[in-house]
N, C-alpha and C positions, 0 to 999 in steps of 0.2 A: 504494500500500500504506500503509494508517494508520500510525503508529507506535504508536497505544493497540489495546486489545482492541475496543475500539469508543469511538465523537467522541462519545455522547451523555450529556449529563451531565458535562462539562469540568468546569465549576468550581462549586466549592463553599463557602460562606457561614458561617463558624464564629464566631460569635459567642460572649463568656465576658462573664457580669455579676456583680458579686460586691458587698457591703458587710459590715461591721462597724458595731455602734454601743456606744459605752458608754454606757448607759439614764440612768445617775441620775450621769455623770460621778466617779466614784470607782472605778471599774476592780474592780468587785465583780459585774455584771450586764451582757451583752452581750445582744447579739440579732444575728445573722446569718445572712445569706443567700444563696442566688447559683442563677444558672440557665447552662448552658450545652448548645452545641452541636456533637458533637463526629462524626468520621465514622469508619467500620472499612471496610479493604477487603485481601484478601491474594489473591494470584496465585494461589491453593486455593478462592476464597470460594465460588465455581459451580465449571465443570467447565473454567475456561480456563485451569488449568494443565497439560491435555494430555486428549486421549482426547478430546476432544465436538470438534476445531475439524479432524480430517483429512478432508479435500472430496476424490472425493466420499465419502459412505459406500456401498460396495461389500460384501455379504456371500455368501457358497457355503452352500452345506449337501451334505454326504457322508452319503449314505441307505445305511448297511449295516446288514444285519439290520433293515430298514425295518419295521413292520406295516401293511399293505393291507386294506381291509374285506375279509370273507371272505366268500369264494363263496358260502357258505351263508346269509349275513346277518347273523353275531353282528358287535359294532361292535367295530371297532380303536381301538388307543388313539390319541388325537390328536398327532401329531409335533410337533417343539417349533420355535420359530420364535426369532430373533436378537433380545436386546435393544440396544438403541440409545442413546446421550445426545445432550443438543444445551441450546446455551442460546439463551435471548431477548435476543443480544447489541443488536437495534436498541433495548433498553429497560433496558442493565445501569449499573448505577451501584452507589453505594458505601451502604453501611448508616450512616444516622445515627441518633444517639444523644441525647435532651435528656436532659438530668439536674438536680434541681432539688431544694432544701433551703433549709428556714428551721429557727431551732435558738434558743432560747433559754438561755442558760446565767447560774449563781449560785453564786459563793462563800459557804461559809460557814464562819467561824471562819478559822483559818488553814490549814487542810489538805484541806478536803472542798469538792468541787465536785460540781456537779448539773449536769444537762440534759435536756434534751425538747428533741425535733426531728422535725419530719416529711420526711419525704425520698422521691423517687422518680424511674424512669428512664421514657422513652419509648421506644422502639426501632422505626424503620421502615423499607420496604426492603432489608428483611435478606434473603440468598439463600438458597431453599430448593428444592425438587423435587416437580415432579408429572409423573402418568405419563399424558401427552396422549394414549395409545395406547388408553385404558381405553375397553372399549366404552360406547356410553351406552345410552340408556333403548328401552324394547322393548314390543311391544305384540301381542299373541298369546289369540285367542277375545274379544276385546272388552277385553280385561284389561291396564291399561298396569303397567309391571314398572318398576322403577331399572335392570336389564340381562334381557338374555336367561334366562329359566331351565334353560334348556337346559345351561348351563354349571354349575350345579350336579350336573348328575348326572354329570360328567367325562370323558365322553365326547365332547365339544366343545370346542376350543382356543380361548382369547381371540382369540388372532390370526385368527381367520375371521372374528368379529364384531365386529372392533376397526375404526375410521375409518381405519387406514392397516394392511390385510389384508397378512397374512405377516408380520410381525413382531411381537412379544411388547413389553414394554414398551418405550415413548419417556422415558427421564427426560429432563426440559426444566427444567432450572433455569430461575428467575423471582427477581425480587427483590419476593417478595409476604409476605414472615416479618413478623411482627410481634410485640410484646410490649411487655409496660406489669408495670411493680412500682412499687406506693406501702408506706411503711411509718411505724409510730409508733413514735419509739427514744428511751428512758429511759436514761440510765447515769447514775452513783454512784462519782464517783473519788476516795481518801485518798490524798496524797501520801505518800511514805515519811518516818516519824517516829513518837517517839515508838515504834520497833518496830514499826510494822504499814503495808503498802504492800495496797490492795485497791482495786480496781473492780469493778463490777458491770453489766450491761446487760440491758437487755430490750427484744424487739422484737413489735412486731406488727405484721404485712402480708401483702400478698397479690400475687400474681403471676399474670400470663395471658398464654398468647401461641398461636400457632397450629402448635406444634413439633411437637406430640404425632402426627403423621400426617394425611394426607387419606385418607379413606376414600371419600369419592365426588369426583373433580376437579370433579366441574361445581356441586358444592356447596361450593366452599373456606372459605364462610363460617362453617359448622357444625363445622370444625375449631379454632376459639378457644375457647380454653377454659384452666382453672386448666391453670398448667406442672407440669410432672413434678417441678422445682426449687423449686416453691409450699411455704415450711415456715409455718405460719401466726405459732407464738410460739417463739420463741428467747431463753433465759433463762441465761445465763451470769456465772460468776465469775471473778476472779484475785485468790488473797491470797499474801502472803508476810509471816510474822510469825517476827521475832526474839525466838527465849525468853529470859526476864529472868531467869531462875531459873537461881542458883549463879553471879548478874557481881560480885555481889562475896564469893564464898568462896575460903576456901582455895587452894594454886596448884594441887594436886591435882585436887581439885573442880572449881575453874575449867577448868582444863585440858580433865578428862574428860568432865565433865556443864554445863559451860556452855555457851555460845556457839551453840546449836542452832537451826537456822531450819526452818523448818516451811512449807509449801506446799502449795495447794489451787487445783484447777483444773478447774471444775465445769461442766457442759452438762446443761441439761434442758432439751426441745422435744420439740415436737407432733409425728407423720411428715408424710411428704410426699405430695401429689399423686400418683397413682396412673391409669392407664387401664386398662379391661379392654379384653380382648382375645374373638378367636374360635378357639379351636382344635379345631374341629368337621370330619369326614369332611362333603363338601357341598354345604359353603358358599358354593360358587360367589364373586364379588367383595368379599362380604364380612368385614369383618374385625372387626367389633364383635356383641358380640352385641344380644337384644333386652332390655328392662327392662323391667317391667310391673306396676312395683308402686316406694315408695319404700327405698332402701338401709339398712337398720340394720346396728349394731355388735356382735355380742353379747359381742367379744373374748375369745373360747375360743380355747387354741391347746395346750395345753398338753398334753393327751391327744388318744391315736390316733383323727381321727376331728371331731375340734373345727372351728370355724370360725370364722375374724375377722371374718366379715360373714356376712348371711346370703345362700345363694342359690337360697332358692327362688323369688323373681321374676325370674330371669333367663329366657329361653330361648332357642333357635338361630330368627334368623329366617325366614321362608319362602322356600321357590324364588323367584329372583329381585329378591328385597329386600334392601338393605343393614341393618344393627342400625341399634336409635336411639338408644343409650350414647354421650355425647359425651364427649369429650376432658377428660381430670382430673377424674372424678365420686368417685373412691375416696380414702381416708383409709388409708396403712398407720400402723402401730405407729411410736410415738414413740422418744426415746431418755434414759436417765438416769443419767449418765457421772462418777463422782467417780474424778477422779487425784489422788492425794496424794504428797507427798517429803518427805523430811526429811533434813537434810545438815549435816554440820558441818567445819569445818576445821582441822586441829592442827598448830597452829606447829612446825616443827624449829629452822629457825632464821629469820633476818631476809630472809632472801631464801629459802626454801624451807618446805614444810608438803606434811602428805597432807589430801587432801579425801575424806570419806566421804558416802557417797551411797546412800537406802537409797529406792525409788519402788515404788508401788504402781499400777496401772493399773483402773480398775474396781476404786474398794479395797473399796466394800461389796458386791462381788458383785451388782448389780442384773442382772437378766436382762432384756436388750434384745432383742427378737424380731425375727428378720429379715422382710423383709414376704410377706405368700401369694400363692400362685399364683392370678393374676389372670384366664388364658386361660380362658373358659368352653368345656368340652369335654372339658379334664384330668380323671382320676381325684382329682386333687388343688386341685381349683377351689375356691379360699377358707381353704383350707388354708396355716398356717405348718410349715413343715417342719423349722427350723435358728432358732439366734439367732447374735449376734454375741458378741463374746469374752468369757470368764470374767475372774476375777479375777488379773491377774495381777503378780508381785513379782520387783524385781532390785534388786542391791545393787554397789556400785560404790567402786574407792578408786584416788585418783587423785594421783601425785608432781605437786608444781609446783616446781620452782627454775629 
């Protein structure tokens, strides 16, 4: 009996390389870099934390109220057959990770720093799932199919024309996941002084990986594609700024109206990667629709009936064919997020004060659109239905001693 879940793949090679350099030796201009190799593996990563490893798999089926073709010839519905898990333990190993960054950074004056850096991750060997059960390709009047058509009219059960008959799906875990993200990252830092504390960053990049589903197993390749986590530009702030106004009036003044700090906490970025989907009566194995023409945005959402893309080049594909939408072709609705605070603190005595605290959420009310309905099939295909939160405001006072 092994003591691991499986011997293959023992040991593992983790290498870390890093440098620093000061460019012109005055500690004003670095440039740094580093590559490393790092591994992820958890007792949940496949199915061997329980359920896929009890030998043997043994299943019953209890037929009551069964439906039998009928005497007469109308077709009964097809009865339903046991799903199964299992993993590829002679081939499991651990997910590794490269991650890799060069960054150039520059002081200037005495409080602002800059940077540029490029940076990005590898990811290979990740564990994911396919369903080994799925029938494959078919060939009926001369005509070769991706599956049986038969099974689109629903009166036929996968499990008759699956490779292991009587059972419904095999999830089989695999360590075949992949993903790659490269990015261009700008930031903008003011140390605190002089009253104002503020950074800024902006990112561009891109992400792809094969997470998004397989739609046909025997085609795994055709599932890479941009991730559902793909945001393309990320454009964010942090300031905190000390008002100088009323530091030195009166004690009243002082007291009441000075000392105020002021804070901004701002997000604006592009949406995310998006897949469409099929939710069509029919469709037999499929689950993407067809495309047939290229994707525009007209970004109408806002009245009954509007559309964030268009769709009339989609359609359901034919008996027997899978869609040919791949994996992250959609762009939803981006988002444009300003939090604001403003707080100030009033001494009582030398060891005690109230702190007030007055925060706004979404202070300019921007309207952030949740993203539409992707499944082609819905009454609501392309359609935004809802956005995400209003504007909203709390106020807060707080004893310290």
């Amino acid at each position: 009996m092994p003591i691991n879940l499986s011997n293959s793949h023992r040991f593992y090679w983790s290498p870390v390389f890093g440098f620093a350099w000061d460019v012109y030796g005055n500690g004003r201009t670095s440039l740094r870099g580093g590559w490393g190799l790092t591994y992820y593996a958890t007792a949940g990563q496949g199915c061997d934390g329980g359920g896929c490893l009890s030998y043997p798999v043994i299943q019953s089926v209890n037929l009551v109220d069964a439906n039998f073709t009928s005497p007469v010839g109308a077709a009964a519905a097809p009865m339903t057959a046991f799903p199964v898990s299992g993993e590829d333990i002679s081939n499991y190993r651990a997910t590794h990770i490269q991650t890799f960054s060069l960054s150039l950074q520059q002081q200037f004056g005495t409080n602002w720093f800059a940077s540029i850096a490029g940076a990005g991750s590898v990811m290979g060997a990740g564990a994911t799932q396919l369903n080994i059960n799925q029938p494959g390709t078919a060939t009926a009047n001369g005509v070769n199919y991706d599956f049986d058509p038969a099974l689109n009219t629903g009166t036929v059960a996968a499990a008759y024309v699956a490779p292991y008959k009587g059972y419904s799906n095999i999830t089989y875990y695999q360590n075949i996941g992949k993903s790659n993200w490269t990015g261009l990252e700008l930031s903008l830092k003011h140390r605190t002084s002089k009253n104002l504390y503020l950074t800024a960053a902006y990112t561009w990049s891109h992400g792809l990986d094969n997470y998004g589903g397989f739609q046909d197993v025997y085609a795994p390749q055709l599932a890479y594609g941009n991730s559902g986590a793909n945001v393309p530009q990320v454009f964010t702030t942090s300031l905190i700024y000390y008002l100088p106004t009323f530091k030195s009036s009166s004690y009243w003044k002082r007291a009441i109206l000075g000392g105020w700090q002021y804070s901004d906490m701002t997000t604006i970025q592009t949406g995310n990667s998006a897949t469409f989907g099929l939710n069509a009566p029919h469709s037999g194995l499929a689950s993407r629709p067809n495309l047939t023409g290229l994707v525009s945005y007209p970004r109408k959402w806002r009245n009954t009936g509007d559309k964030w893309f268009d769709t009339t080049p989609f359609a359901q594909p034919a008996p027997g064919y899978f869609g040919n939408v791949r994996n992250g072709t959609a762009m939803t609705p981006g988002v444009i997020v300003f939090n604001m605070a403003g707080y100030k603190t009033f001494p009582i005595t030398e060891s005690s004060n109230f702190q007030l605290r007055i925060e706004f959420f979404n202070a300019l009310n921007h309207t952030n659109p949740n993203g539409p309905d992707m499944n082609y099939g819905t009454g609501n295909f392309g359609m935004i239905t809802g956005a995400k939160e209003a504007r909203e405001g709390e106020a807060s006072l707080k004893f310290n001693f």
